[in-house]
Structures are given as C-alpha cells and as structure tokens.
N, C-alpha and C positions, 0 to 999 in steps of 0.2 A: 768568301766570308765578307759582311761589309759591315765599315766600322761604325762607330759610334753617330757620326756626320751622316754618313749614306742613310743611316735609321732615322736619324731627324727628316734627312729631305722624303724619304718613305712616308712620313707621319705627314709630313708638308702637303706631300700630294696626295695622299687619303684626302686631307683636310679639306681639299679642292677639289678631288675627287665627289664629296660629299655635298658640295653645295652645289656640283652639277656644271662642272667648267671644264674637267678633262676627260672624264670618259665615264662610262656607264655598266654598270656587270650583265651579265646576263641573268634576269631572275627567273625564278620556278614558274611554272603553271600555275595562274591564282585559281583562289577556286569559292567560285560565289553562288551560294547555297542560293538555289531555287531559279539560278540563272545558267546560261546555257554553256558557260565557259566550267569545265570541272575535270576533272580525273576522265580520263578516256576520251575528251571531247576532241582531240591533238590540234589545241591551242595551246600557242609558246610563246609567250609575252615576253616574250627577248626586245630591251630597249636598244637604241642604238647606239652604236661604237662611238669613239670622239670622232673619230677619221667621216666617219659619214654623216657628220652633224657638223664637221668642218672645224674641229680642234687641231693645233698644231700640239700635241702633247708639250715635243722636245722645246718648242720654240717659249712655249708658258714657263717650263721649267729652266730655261736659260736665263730669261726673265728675271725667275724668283732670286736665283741665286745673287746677282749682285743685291738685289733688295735687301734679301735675308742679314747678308752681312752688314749693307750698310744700318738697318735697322739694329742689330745686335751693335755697332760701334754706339751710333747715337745712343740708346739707351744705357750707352757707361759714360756719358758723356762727350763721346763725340770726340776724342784727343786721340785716335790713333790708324795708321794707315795699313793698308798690305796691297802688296802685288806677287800675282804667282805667275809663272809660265809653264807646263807639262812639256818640255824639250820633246816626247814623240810625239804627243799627237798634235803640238801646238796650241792647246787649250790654253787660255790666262782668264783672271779676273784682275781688277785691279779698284779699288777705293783709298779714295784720298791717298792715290799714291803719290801725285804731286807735293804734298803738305813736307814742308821744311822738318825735321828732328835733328835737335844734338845725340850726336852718333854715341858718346862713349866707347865702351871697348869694340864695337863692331869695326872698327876702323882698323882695328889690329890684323885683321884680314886684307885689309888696302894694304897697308904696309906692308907684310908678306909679299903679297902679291907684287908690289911694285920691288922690292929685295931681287924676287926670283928675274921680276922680268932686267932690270938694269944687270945682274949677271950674265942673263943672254945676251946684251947687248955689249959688253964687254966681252965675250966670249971666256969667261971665267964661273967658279961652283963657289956655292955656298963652304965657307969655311965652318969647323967643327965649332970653333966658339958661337958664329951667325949661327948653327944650326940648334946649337943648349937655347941662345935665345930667343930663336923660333919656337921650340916646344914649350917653353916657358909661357913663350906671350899668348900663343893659341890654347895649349890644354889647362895651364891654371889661369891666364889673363894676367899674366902676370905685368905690371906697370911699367916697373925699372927694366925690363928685357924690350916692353914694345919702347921705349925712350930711346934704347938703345940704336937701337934696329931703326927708329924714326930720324936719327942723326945720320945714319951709315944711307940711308935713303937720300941725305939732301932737303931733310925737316918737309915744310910745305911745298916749296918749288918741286922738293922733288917727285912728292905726291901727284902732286897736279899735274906737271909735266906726265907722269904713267895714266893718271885717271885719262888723260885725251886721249891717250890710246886707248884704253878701254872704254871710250865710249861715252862716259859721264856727262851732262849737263848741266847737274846741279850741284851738285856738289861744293862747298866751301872749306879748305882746307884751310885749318888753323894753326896756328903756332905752339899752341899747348893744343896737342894730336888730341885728346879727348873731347873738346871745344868743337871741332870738325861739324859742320851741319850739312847735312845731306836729304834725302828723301827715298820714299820706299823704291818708286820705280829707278831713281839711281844705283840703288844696291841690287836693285834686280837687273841693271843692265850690265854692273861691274861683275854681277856671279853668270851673267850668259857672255860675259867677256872669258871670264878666264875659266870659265867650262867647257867653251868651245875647240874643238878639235882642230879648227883650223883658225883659232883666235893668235894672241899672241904668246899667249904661255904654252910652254909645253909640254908633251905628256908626260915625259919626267917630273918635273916641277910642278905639273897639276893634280898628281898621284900625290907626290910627297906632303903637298898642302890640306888635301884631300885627306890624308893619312892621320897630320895630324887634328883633322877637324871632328875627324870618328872618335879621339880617342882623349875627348873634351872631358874635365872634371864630371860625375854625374851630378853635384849639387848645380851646375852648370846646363844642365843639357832639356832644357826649360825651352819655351816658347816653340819654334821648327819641330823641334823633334815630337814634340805632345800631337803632330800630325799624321804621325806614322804607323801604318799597320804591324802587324805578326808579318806579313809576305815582306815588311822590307828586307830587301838586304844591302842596302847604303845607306847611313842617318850620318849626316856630317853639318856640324853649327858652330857658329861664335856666337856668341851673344855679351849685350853691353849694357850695363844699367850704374847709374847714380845717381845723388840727387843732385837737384840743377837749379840754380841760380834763377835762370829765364824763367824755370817752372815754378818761384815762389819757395824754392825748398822743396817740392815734391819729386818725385822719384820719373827719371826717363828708364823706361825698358825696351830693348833693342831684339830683337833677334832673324839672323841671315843662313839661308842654311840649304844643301838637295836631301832629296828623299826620293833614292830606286829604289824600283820595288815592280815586278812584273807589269809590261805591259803601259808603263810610268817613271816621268824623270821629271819629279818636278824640285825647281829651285822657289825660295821662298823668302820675301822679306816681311815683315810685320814688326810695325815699330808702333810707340805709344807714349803718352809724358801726361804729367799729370795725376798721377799713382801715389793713392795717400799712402800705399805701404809697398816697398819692393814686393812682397809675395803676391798683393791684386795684381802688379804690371805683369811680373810673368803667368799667373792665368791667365789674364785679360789675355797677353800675347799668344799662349797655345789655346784658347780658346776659339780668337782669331782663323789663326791658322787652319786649327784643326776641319772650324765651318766652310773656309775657303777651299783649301785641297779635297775635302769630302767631299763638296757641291761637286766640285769637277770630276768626281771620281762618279759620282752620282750620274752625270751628263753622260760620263763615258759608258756605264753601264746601261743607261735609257739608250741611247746611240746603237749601241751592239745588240739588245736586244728587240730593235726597230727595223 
C-alpha cells in the first residue's frame, strides 16, 4: 500500500514524466489516414525508454526529494528543520538540520536517557518512585516529574556529560532543562545513540524507554507519528512545544521519534519555531515528516522495482 507521500512523489514524477525528462510509455500504432503507417501496416511507434535516452530515473528522483522538502519548508517560511535516517537500508535526508531550536519538552527524552544510562554506570535500577516519574514526564510531559528526574541527573552537567557519549555536538544544555537548544541532526544523533544495539544504553533500558514513548498522550502523538503507515508496528515519540521568548511569543514545536514498520526503521527528528498557533507547528511538523520518510519510502520502492 503506499501512503499519502509515495502518491505525492507518483504525481511528482508523472509531472516529470510529462514534460519529457524520465521516461517515456510505449504508445499505440498512429494511424494517418491516407499515409502508409495504419492498422496492419506493423509499425510500432514505441518511444524510448529513459535508460536508452540516458535518464538516471533513481538518480532525478533522489534529487527531488531534498528539493521537494526544502521547497515545502521555505514556502511556510523557512523556520524549520528535519533529519531522518532509515537504520536498514541507511537511507537519510536531511535540511536545515544544522539550524539551532529551543528543545522544550523534547529534552525530556535526554533526560531519561541520560537517568538510565548513569544507572548503568553505577551498576544500580531505576527506583519505583524514578520510574512514576519517568512515565510521567514521557506519556503526559509532565514538567514537575522531568524537574525532578533533571535534578537526580546532576541538572546541566549532568546532561552534557551523557550527551558526549552519545555523541552530540550541538547541543546546549540549560539550566531551566526547557531552555536547552539543540538541532535536528543532534536529536537525530542522540536517537541513533540510544537506538543502537551496541550503543551505550541497553536493551533493557532501550525497551523500557521505548515502551514508554509508544504509550504517549494521543492529544500528544503529533508531528513523527503523522508519518506512519497501517504496516507500522512501532510508532514511538516525544514531542515538545511552547511559546518562546527568542520566537517573539510565537510557538516552537519539536517532535523526535522511530517508526518500524516492514522492511523500515526510521528515526526522526523535525523541529520548527515560529508557529503563529501550536496547531500550524504540529501540522507543519507531521507534514514535514510525513514528505521526508515518504520520499524515502518512494526511493526505496523505485530501487526495488529497478
């Protein structure tokens, strides 16, 4: 079945198809009254293929996709990033994933994560009270639970100190944990960190965080997840929005998240500011996403069928 995305890039390469750049169909036998080409005459005005006329199909449609997206950013103004990677087949895109964002609640997933991992390194488990406000701070976002959990972390140091292991570069850890400014391809480095099997978190502790990222508020479950098929069967997200200062008062919407699904493992960040109302930034943000994972989903199917 292909979703909503793969039918856009369908129509994309008709589009292209039609001005004479990817390929060509085979047409019928014309038939020109009084001239010698007609019905019996067995002339077959078959045009030719892109391959013999020296199209790279795949290589056009690789092309379009970062375009497509960045063109859809720009035309909302230009305020927001994403970066994906498909963990099997290694596929990514990535636009303005460089660009700085105040994280808001997305950071609440840093903090988890860095919980579980200074546990490991103490060789000690989450306590049942850490655990009420782990589900706390993941499935509703809750504030006074991630506070909590950001004290028992060691506030910024201790963040930052975990973000180097996993990897981060950009990242700036704040003092009030929602302040935090990051960027798309940092979250997308810190979820290929603590995704990874042979990363530093472990399969216990990447289940359990996992576990509770499935089992997110639905008024919540906005931006990542609006990129996912009927085949999925893993949709796991944080997401973080509010308004912001930097932003003039307008609204930052965040959202970090994987989506399995046969054949597919991709992780996802797409962040955005500037949002005259919370509800455009989460369109805006499944929007995103949805054109990013579906181009690639697109790729993957042009690929297979090449």
């Amino acid at each position: 079945m292909r979703d909503a995305a793969a039918v856009a890039w369908i129509g994309l390469v008709a589009t292209i198809t039609l001005a004479g750049c990817l390929h060509f169909t085979k047409a019928p036998a014309a038939h020109i009254v009084g001239g010698s080409t007609g019905p019996g005459s067995g002339t077959d005005s078959t045009t030719a293929s892109a391959e013999s006329i020296g199209f790279d199909v795949k290589s056009v449609v690789n092309a379009a996709l970062p375009a497509e997206v960045t063109s859809y950013i720009k035309g909302r103004g230009g305020n927001a990033g994403v970066a994906v990677v498909d963990r099997t087949t290694g596929a990514t895109i990535s636009i303005n994933a460089n660009r700085t964002f105040q994280t808001a609640s997305i950071v609440k997933f840093d903090i988890l994560a860095t919980r579980l991992y200074q546990h490991q390194r103490s060789n000690t488990s989450m306590s049942s009270s850490e655990k009420s406000l782990a589900f706390k701070m993941i499935t509703q976002s809750d504030n006074n639970a991630a506070s909590a959990l950001f004290a028992m972390d060691g506030r910024a140091s201790g963040l930052t100190a975990a973000n180097q292991v996993f990897g981060l570069k950009a990242t700036r850890v704040a003092s009030a944990w929602g302040l935090t400014h990051t960027t798309p391809a940092d979250q997308l480095r810190l979820l290929t960190s603590v995704m990874d099997p042979k990363g530093p978190i472990t399969e216990s502790n990447r289940n359990y965080l996992l576990s509770l990222m499935s089992r997110v508020e639905p008024d919540q479950r906005w931006g990542v997840p609006a990129a996912a098929t009927s085949d999925a069967t893993g949709v796991y997200n944080k997401n973080g929005w509010d308004t912001m200062t930097a932003y003039g008062g307008q609204w930052g919407d965040n959202s970090i998240g994987r989506i399995i699904e046969p054949e597919h493992d991709w992780l996802v960040a797409v962040m955005s500011n500037h949002n005259r109302t919370d509800n455009v930034g989460h369109a805006l943000d499944g929007h995103i996403a949805t054109l990013a994972v579906g181009g690639l989903r697109f790729q993957a199917q042009l690929t297979a069928s090449t």
